[in-house]
N, C-alpha and C positions, 0 to 999 in steps of 0.2 A: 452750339451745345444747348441740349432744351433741358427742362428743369428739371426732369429727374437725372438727366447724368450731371447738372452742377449738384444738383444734391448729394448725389453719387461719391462726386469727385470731394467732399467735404468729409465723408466718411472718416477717414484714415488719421484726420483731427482729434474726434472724437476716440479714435482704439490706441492714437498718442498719449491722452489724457489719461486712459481708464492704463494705459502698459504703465504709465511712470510715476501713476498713484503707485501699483501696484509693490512696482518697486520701492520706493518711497516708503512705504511703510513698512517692508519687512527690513531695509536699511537703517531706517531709523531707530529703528526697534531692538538692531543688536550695534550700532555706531554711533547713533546719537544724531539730533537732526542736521547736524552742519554735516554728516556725511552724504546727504541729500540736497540740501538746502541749495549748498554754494556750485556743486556742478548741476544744478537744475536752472539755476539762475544764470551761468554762463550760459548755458544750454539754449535756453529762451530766449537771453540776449543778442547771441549768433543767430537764431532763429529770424528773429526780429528784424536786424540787420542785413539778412536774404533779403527778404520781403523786400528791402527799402531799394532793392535793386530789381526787382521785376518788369521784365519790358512788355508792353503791349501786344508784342506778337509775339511773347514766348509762350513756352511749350508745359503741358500738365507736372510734367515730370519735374520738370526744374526750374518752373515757376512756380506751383500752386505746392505740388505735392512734398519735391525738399522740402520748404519752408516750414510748412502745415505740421510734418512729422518733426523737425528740431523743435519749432519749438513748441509744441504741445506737451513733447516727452518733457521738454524742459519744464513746463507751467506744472506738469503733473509731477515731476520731481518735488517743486518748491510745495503744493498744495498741503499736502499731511504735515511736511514739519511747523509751517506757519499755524497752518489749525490748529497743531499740540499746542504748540505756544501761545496760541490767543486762550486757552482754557486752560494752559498749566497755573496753576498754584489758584485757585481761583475755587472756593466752597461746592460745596455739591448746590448749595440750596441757590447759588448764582450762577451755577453751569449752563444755566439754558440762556440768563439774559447778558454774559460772554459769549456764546457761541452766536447767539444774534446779533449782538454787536458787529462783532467781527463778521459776520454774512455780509451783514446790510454796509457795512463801512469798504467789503471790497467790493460788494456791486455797483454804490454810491460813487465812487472812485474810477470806476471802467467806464460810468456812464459822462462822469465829467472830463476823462483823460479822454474817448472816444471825441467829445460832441468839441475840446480843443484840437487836436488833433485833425477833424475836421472841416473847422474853420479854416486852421491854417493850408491841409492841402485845397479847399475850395476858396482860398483867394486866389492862390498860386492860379488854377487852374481858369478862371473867371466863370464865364459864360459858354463855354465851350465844352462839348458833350462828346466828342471823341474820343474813342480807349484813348490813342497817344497823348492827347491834352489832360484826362483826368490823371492815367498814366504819371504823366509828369508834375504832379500837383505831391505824391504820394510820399515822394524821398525827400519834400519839403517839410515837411508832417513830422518827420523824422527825431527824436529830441535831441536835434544839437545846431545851434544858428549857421544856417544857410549864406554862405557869403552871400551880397549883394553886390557885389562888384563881379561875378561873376555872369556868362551868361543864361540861358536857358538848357541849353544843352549841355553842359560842364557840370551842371550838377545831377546826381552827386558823383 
């Protein structure tokens, strides 16, 4: 696959995000955010959970693209209602250094969950530069302790 069809194939992330904002805020708007919130947050979590199952020689469909669309729609679910909330009750004359907060604190936060998350699938993985090897580094990554007494292939 050359770089404009991976490009390509990352699209449908991105029209997850912008469909489950969308949603997202006209449900919260007439439900309240938890009618958003908490099926977006399954949503993302099932998402997530695919992904940790992805094999090396699978297929767009139902490795990259399932995944991509749960849980983006999910992350785009959760986005609006947490924004309200990081600015509700909060002065007008403070609304911009709350809404920065809370930018800079969930970027902060991807960048440190990302670079652990990395670690640990790139020990799993060592020195070995193969899809199957990196492949299998990934569902270690995963946040929940990986038996040890298991073997390489058993998990997850």
């Amino acid at each position: 696959m050359g770089a404009a069809a991976t490009g390509a194939a990352f699209l449908p992330f991105s029209a997850g995000l912008i469909a489950g904002t969308l949603v997202a805020t006209r449900v919260t708007g007439a439900r309240g955010p938890r009618a958003s919130l908490v099926p977006g947050a399954l949503l993302a979590a099932a998402g997530l959970t695919w992904c940790a199952f992805i094999r090396a020689d699978g297929g767009l469909l139902t490795d990259v693209l399932g995944p991509s669309l749960m849980t983006s729609i999910g992350t785009g679910l959760v986005l609006a209602p947490v924004a309200a909330a990081a600015t509700t009750g909060v002065t007008a004359r403070e609304a911009g250094t709350a809404s920065g907060l809370f930018n800079s604190s969930r970027q902060l936060g991807g960048c440190i969950g990302l670079a652990a998350l990395a670690t640990i699938a790139a020990q799993r993985t060592g020195t070995a530069t193969d899809p199957a090897a990196l492949n299998d580094g990934y569902p270690w990554a995963w946040p929940s302790p990986p038996p040890s007494s298991r073997s390489r292939r058993s998990w997850p």
